[in-house]
C-alpha positions as CSV (number, residue, x, y, z in Angstrom):
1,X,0.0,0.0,0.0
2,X,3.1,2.6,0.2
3,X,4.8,4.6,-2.6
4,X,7.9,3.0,-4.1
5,X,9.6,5.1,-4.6
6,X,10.8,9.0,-3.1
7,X,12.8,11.5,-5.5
8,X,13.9,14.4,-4.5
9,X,14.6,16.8,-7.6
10,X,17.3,19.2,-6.3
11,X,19.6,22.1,-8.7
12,X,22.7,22.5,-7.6
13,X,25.5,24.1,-9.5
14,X,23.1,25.4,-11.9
15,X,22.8,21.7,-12.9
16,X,19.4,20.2,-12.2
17,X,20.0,16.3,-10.7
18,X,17.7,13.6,-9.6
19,X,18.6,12.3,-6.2
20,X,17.0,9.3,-4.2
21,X,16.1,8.3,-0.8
22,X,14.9,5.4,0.2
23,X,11.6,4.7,1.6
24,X,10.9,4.3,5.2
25,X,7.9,3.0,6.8
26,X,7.0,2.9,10.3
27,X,4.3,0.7,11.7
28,X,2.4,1.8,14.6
29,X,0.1,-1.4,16.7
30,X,0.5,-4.1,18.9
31,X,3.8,-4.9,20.2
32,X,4.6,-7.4,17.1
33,X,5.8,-9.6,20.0
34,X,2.9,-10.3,22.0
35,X,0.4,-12.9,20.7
36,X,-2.5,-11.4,18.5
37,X,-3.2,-11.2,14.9
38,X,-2.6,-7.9,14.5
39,X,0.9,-8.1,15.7
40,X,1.6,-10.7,13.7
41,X,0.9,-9.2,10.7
42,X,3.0,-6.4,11.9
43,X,6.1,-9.0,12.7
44,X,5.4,-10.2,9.3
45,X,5.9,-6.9,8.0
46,X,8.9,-5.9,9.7
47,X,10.7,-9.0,9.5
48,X,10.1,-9.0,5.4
49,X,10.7,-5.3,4.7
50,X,6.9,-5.2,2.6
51,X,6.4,-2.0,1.5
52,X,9.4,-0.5,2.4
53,X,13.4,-0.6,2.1
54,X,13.4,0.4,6.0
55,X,10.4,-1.3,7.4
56,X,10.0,-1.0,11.2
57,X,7.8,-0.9,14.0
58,X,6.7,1.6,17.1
59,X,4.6,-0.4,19.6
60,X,2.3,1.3,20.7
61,X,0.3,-1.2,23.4
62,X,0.7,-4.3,24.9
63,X,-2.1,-6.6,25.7
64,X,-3.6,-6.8,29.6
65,X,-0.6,-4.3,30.2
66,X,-1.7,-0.9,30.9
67,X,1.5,0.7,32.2
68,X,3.6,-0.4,29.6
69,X,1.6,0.3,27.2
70,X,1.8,4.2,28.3
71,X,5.4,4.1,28.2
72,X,5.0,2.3,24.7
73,X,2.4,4.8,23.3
74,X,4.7,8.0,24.8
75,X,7.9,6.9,23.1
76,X,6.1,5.8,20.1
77,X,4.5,9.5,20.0
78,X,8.0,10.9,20.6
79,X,9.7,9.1,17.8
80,X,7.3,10.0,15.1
81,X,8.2,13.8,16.6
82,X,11.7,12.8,14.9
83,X,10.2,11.2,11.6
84,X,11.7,12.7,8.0
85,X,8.3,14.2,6.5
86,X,8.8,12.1,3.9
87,X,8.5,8.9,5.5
88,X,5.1,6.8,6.3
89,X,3.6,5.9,9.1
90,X,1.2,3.3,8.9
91,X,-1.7,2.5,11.8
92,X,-3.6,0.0,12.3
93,X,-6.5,0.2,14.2
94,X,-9.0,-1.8,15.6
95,X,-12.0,-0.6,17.6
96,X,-12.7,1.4,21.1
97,X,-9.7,2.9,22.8
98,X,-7.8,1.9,19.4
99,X,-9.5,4.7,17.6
100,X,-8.3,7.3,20.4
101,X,-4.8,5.8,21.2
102,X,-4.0,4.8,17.3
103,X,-6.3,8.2,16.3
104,X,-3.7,10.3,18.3
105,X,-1.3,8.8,16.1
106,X,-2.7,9.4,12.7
107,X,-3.6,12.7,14.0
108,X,0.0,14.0,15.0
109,X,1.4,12.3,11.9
110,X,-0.9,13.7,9.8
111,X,0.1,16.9,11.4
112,X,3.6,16.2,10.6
113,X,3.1,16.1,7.0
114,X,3.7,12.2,7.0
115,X,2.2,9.9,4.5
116,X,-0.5,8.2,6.8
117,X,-1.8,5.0,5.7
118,X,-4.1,3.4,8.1
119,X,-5.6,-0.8,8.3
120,X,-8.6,-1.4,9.9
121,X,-8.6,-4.8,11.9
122,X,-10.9,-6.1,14.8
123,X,-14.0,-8.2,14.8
124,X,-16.4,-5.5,16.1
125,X,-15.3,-2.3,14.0
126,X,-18.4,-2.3,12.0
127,X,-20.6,-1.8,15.1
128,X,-17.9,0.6,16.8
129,X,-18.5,2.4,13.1
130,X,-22.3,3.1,13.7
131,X,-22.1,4.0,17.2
132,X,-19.3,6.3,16.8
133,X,-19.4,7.7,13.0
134,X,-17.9,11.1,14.1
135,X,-15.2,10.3,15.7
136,X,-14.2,7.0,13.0
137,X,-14.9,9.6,10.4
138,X,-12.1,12.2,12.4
139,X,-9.7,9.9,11.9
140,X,-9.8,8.4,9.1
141,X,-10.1,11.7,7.3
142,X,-6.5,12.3,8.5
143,X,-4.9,9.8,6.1
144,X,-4.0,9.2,2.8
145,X,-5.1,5.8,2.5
146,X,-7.3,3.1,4.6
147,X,-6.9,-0.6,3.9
148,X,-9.4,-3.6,4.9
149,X,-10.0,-6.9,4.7
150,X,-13.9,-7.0,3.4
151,X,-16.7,-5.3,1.3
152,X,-18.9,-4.3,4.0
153,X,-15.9,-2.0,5.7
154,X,-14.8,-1.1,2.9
155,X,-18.3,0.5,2.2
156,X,-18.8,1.7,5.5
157,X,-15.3,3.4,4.7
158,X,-16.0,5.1,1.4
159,X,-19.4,6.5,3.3
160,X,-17.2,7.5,6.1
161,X,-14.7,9.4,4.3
162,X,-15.4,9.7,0.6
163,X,-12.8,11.7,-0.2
164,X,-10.1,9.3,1.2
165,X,-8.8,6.3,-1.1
166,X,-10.2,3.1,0.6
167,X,-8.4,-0.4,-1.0
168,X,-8.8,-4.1,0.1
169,X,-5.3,-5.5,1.3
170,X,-5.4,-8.7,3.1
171,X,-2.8,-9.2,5.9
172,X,1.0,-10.5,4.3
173,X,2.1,-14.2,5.5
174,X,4.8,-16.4,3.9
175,X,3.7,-19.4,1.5
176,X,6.2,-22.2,3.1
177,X,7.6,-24.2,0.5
178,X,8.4,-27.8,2.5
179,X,5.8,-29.3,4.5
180,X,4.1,-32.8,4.8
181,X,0.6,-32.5,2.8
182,X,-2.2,-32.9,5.0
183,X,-3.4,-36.0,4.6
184,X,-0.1,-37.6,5.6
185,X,-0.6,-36.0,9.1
186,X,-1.9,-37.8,12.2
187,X,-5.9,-37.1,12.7
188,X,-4.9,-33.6,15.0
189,X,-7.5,-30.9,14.3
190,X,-6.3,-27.2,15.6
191,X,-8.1,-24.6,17.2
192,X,-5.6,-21.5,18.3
193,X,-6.9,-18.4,19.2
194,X,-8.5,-16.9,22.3
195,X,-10.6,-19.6,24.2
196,X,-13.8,-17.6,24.0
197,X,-17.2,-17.4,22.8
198,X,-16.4,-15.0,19.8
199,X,-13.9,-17.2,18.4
200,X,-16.5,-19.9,18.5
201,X,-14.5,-22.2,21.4
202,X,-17.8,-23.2,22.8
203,X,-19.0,-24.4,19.6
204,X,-15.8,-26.3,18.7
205,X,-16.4,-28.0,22.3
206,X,-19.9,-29.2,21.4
207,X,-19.0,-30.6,18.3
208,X,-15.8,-32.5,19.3
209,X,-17.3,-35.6,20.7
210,X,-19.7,-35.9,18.0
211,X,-16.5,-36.3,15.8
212,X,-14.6,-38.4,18.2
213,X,-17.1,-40.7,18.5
214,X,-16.8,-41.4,14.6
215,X,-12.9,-40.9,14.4
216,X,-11.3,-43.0,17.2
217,X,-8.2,-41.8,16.6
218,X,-8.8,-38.3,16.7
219,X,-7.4,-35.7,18.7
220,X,-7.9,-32.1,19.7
221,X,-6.2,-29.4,20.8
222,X,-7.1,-25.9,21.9
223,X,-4.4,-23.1,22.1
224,X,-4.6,-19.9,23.2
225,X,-5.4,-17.1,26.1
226,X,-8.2,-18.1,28.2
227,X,-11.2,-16.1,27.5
228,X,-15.1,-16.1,28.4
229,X,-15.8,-19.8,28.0
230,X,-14.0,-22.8,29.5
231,X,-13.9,-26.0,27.6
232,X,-15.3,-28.9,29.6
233,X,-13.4,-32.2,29.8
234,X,-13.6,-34.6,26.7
235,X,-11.9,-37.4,25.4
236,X,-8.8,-36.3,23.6
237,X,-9.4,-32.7,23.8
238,X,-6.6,-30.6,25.0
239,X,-6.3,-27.0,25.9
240,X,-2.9,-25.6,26.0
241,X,-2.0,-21.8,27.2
242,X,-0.9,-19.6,24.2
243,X,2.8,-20.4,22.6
244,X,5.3,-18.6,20.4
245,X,5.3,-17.8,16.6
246,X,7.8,-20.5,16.6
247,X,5.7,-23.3,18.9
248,X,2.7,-22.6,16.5
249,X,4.1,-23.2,13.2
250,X,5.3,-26.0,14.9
251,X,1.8,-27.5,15.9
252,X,0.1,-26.4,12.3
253,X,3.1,-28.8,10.9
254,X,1.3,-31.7,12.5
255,X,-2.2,-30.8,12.3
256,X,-4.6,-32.2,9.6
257,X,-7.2,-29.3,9.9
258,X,-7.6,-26.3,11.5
259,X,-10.9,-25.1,13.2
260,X,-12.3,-21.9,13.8
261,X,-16.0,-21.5,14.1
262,X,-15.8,-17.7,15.1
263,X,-19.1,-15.6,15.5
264,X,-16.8,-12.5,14.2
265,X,-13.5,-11.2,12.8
266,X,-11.5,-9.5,10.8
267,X,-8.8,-11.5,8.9
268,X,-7.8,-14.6,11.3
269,X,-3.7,-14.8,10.7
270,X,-3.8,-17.7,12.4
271,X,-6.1,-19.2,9.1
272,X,-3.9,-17.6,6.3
273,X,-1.0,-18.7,7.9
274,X,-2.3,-22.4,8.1
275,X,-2.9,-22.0,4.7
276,X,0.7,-21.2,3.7
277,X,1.7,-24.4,5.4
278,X,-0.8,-26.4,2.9
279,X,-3.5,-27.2,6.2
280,X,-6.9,-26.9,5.2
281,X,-9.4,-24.9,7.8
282,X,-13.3,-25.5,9.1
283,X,-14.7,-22.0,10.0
284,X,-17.6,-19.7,9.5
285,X,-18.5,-17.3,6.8
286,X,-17.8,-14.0,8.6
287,X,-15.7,-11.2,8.3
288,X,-13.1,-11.5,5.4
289,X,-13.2,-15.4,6.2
């Protein structure tokens, strides 16, 4: 979604020359570290340069952690103070305090003179959107660009702020090239993601035994932050606390489906990136699934 490329046509010496700089972008989110979607496309960002020659990222929260993420959104603020005004910053933004925290961001950079591009994530933004049109509408108007992940935002979007370019982008994720197919994995089905009634963890839960009952060697497992709903004991169902990138990819390796019966989302990463591993996925026809 960025600009290429930056010249910077300068005369000097009564000569007129073409110089160029490269481009930097700066992503402002989730700390790319902790475990959520939208820092993981942020870490897949980073790590890859996409979009940029200097990609990098500016934490500017950290889940369940208010004091750091204070310091995080302060020093992120700060170092956008120092930005060249030709470089980009690029927000993503969720829903509720992300569209005050994140909006103070677009707003100051916007200020600056930067090129603001912002990405709209969360399960819930479309509802956020309707109860809070003028202040959604404040800050998107502030950028150059806002990318999604489905029609419907997208819409709401271009009704928001018609005058501000609107594109669908999905989230980046690297295609693996070596992996054992699918169906030369043990029977493991996959659910990872918070343990919650949103992402459908309850649903998952009642269907299990059905499927165990008809696939003895079946197994289960559940990964992920423990939400609003606890999974009752069942025969080969495990639940597991949340893991690393690492860990994950790990687990996908071995599993023969992934399952996600989510109520709402954005763009799962945890389904594109089972994807690029060849692992196909049960889920539910919402958001940009």
């Amino acid at each position: 979604p960025h600009v290429d490329w930056r010249h910077d046509a300068r005369r000097t010496d009564a000569k007129s020359r073409l110089t160029y700089s490269p481009l930097n972008v700066h992503h402002f989110g989730p700390d790319p570290n902790a475990i959520g979607g939208i820092g993981s496309a942020i870490r897949t960002f980073t790590e890859n340069n996409i979009g940029g020659e200097v990609v990098d990222s500016l934490p500017t929260w950290r889940p369940k952690e208010l004091l750091a993420t204070t310091r995080l959104a302060a020093s992120s603020a700060r170092a956008l103070l120092r930005m060249p005004s030709g470089d980009v910053a690029h927000v993503h933004l969720s829903e509720g305090g992300s569209f005050v925290r994140e909006g103070l961001i677009v707003a100051l950079a916007n200020r600056r003179s930067l090129t603001v591009v912002a990405s709209l994530h969360g399960a819930s933004f479309l509802p956020f959107a309707r109860r809070h049109p003028r202040l959604v509408s404040a800050v998107l108007s502030r950028t150059g660009l806002v990318t999604c992940f489905d029609q419907s935002t997208q819409e709401v979007v271009r009704h928001s702020v018609p005058g501000v370019r609107c594109e669908l982008v999905p989230n980046p994720v690297l295609v693996e090239r070596d992996f054992l197919p699918a169906d030369g994995t043990d029977e493991l089905v996959v659910f990872a993601g918070e343990i919650g009634l949103r992402k459908g963890a309850d649903v998952l839960s009642r269907a299990w035994p059905i499927v165990a009952r008809q696939r003895p060697e079946a197994r289960c497992v559940m990964v992920g932050p423990r939400g609003d709903f606890s999974p009752p004991a069942a025969e080969r169902l495990e639940v597991r606390s949340p893991v690393d990138q690492t860990a994950m990819t790990a687990l996908m390796r071995q599993a023969r489906v992934l399952a996600l019966p989510s109520r709402a989302e954005g763009i799962p990463m945890v389904l594109t990136e089972a994807m690029s591993l060849g692992r196909p996925f049960v889920s539910t026809p919402v958001g940009a699934i």
